[in-house]
C-alpha positions as CSV (number, residue, x, y, z in Angstrom):
1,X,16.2,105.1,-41.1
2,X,14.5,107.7,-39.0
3,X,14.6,111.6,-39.8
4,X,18.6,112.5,-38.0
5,X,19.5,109.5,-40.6
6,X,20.1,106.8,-37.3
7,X,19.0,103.7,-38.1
8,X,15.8,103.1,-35.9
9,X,16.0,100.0,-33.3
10,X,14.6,96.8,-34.9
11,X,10.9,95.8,-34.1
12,X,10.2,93.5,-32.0
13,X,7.2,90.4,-32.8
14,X,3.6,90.6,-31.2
15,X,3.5,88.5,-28.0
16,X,0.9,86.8,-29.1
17,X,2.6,85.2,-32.0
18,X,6.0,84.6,-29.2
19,X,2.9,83.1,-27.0
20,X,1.7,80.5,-29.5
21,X,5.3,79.5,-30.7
22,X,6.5,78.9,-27.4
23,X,3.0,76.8,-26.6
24,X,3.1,74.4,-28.9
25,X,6.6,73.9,-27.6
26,X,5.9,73.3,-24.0
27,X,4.5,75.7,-21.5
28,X,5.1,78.9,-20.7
29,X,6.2,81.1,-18.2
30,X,4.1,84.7,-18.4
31,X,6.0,87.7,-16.8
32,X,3.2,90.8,-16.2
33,X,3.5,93.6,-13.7
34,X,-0.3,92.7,-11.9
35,X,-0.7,96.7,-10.6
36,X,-2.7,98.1,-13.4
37,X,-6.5,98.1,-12.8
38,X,-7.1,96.5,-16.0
39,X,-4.9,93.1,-14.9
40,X,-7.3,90.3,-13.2
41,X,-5.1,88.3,-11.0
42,X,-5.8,87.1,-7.3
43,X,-6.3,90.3,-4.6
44,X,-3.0,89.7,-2.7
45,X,-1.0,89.8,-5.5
46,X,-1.9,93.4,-6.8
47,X,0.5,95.3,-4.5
48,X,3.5,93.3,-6.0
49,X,5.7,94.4,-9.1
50,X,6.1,91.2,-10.7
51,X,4.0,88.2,-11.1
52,X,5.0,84.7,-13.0
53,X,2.5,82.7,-13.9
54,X,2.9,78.9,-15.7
55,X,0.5,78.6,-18.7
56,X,0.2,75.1,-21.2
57,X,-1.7,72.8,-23.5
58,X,-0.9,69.8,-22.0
59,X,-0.6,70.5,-18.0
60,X,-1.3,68.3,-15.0
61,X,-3.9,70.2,-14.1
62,X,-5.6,71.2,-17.4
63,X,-6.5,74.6,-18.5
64,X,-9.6,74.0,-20.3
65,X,-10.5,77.5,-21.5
66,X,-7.0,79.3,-22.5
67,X,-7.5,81.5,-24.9
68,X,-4.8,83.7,-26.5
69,X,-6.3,86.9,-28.0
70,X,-6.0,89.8,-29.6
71,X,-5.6,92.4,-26.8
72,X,-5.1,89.9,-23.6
73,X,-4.4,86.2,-22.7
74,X,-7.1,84.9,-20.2
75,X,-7.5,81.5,-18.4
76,X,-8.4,80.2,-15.5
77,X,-5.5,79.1,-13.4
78,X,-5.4,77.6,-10.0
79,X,-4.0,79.3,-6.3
80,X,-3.4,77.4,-3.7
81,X,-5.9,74.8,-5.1
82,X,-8.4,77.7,-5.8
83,X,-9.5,78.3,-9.4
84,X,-9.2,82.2,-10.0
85,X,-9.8,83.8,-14.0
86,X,-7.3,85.7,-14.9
87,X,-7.2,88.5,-17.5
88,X,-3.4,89.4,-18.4
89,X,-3.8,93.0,-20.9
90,X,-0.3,91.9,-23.4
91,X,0.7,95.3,-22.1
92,X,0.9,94.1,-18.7
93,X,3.1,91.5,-20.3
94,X,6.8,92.0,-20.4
95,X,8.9,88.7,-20.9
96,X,8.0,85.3,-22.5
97,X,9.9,82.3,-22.2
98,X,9.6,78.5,-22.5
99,X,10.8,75.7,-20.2
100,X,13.9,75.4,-22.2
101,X,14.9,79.0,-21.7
102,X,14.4,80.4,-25.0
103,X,11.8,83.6,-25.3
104,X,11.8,87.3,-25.6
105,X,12.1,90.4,-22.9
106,X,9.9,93.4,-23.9
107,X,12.4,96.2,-22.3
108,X,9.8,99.3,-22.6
109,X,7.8,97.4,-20.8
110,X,9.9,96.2,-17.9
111,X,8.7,98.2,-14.3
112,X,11.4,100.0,-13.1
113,X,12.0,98.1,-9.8
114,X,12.7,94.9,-12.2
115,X,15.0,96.6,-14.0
116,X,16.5,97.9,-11.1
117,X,17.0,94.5,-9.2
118,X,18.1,93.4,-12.7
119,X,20.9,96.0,-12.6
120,X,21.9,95.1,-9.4
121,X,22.3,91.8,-10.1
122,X,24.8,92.0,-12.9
123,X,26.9,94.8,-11.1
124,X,27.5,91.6,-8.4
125,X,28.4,89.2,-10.8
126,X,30.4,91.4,-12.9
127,X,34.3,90.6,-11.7
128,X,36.5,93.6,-10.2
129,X,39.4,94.7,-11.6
130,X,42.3,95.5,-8.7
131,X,45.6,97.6,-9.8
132,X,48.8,95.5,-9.6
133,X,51.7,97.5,-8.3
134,X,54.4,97.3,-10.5
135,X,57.3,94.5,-9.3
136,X,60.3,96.4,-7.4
137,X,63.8,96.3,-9.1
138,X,65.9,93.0,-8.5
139,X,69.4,94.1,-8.9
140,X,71.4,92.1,-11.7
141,X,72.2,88.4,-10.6
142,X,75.8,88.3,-10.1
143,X,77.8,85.2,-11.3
144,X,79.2,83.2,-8.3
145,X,83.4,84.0,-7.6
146,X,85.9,80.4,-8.6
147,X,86.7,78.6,-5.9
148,X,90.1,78.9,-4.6
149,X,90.3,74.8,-5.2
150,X,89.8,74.9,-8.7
151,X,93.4,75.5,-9.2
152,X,94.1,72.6,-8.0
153,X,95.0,69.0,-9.8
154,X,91.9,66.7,-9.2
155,X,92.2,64.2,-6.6
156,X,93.4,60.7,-8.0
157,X,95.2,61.8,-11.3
158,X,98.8,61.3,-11.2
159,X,101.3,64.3,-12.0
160,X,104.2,63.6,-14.1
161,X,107.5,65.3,-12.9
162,X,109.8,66.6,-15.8
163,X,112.5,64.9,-16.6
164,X,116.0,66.6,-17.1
165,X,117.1,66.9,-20.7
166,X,119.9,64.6,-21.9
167,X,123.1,65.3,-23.0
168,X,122.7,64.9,-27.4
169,X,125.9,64.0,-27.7
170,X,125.3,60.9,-24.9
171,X,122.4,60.4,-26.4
172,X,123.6,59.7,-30.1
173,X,126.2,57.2,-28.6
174,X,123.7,55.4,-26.8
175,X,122.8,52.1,-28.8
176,X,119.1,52.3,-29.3
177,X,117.4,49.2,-28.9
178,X,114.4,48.5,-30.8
179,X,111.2,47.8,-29.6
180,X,109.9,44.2,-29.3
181,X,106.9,43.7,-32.2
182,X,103.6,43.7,-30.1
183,X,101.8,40.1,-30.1
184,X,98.4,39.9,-32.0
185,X,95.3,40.7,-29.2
186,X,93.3,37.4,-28.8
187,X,89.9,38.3,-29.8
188,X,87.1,37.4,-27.3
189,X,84.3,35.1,-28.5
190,X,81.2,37.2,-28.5
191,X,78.2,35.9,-27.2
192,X,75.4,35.2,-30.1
193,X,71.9,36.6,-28.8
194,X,69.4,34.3,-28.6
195,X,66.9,34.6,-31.7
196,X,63.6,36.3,-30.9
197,X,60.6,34.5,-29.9
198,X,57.7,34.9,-32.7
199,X,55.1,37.1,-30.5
200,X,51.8,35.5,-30.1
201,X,49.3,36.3,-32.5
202,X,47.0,38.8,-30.2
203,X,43.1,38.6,-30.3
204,X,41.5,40.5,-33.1
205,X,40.1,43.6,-32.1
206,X,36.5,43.8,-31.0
207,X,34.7,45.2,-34.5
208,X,33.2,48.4,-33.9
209,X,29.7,48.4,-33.9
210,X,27.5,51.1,-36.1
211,X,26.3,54.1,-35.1
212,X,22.7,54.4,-34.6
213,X,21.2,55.8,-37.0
214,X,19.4,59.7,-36.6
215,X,16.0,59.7,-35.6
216,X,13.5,61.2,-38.6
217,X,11.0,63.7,-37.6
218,X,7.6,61.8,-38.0
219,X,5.2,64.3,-39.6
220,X,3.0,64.7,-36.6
221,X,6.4,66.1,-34.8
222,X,6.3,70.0,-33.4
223,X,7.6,72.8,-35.4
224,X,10.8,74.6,-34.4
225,X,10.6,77.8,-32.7
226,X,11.3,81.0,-34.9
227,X,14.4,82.5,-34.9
228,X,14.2,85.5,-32.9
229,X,13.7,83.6,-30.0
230,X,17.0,84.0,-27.6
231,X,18.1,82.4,-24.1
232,X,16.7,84.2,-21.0
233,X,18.4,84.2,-17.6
């Protein structure tokens, strides 16, 4: 906690010790700013503000005196197929990171124009936000008038006309005759389905096959890197 009672921002490792993890990893990619006077790179690259250079144990071209100290990281690397020593202060040093994207950004020491161009960059990928304007009023949907034909009978129904009524007193002399007893409906022979066919006995299934088993790190296998180590983009 510092003295207002905020908590104080965490601290970050030595680059020395995020040098040698990433190392015995693969190789590793050293951003400096080459300006300061104290920095030993080649001539032409003094004037710029940032300088990458690729440093390893096991390189095509070998780097036979690396050496990862205290105060700087020296070596002698090769430009345009000229060997030239270089002497990177860790001060001049402001990102680390491996070939699998995993290291650690310094941000005090950044340059400005990095951060800058850095800034810029995620202002243009950052998406923009338009205003929608707010849908007009539909009026409410009005329900469609009958049709004048629905009145009508449907085509190919028959109408029955009414009948007058009947005198009751004509009607109670009339003999009633009474109605003939219906004849028994002949049942129709239904046709008996043919029995099912016993399905053929498919192919067994092909057996699955195991899963290979995990490999086991063998003893001589490299160390995994610590954990403060994050993706760099």
């Amino acid at each position: 906690m510092g003295r207002d009672g905020m908590a104080s921002p965490p601290r970050l490792p030595a680059k020395k010790d995020v040098a040698l993890a990433l190392l015995e990893q693969s190789t590793v990619f050293v951003h400096l700013d080459p300006r300061p006077e104290e920095v030993r790179v080649p001539p032409w690259f003094k004037k710029e503000h940032q300088l990458v250079l690729q440093i390893g144990l096991n390189m095509a071209i070998p780097i036979r005196d690396l050496d990862v100290g205290e105060d700087a990281l020296s070596c002698t690397l090769s430009f345009n197929r000229s060997p030239h020593f270089c002497r990177i202060p860790w001060a001049a040093v402001f990102a680390l990171v491996g070939e699998n994207g995993r290291g650690m950004v310094w941000p005090d020491d950044v340059p400005p124009e990095v951060a800058a161009q850095a800034a810029r960059q995620q202002a243009k990928e950052k998406p923009k936000l338009h205003a929608v304007a707010p849908a007009a009023e539909q009026p409410a949907p009005v329900s469609p008038a009958a049709p004048a034909d629905a009145a009508k009978p449907a085509k190919g129904r028959r109408t029955r006309k009414p009948r007058p009524a009947k005198d009751p007193a004509a009607a109670a002399a009339a003999p009633t005759a009474s109605p003939a007893p219906a004849e028994p409906r002949k049942r129709r022979a239904r046709p008996v389905p043919a029995p099912a066919l016993a399905a053929e006995p498919s192919e067994a299934p092909p057996k699955a096959q195991p899963a290979a088993a995990g490999r086991t790190n063998s003893p001589g296998s490299k160390r995994e890197l610590p954990p403060y180590l994050r993706v760099i983009k």
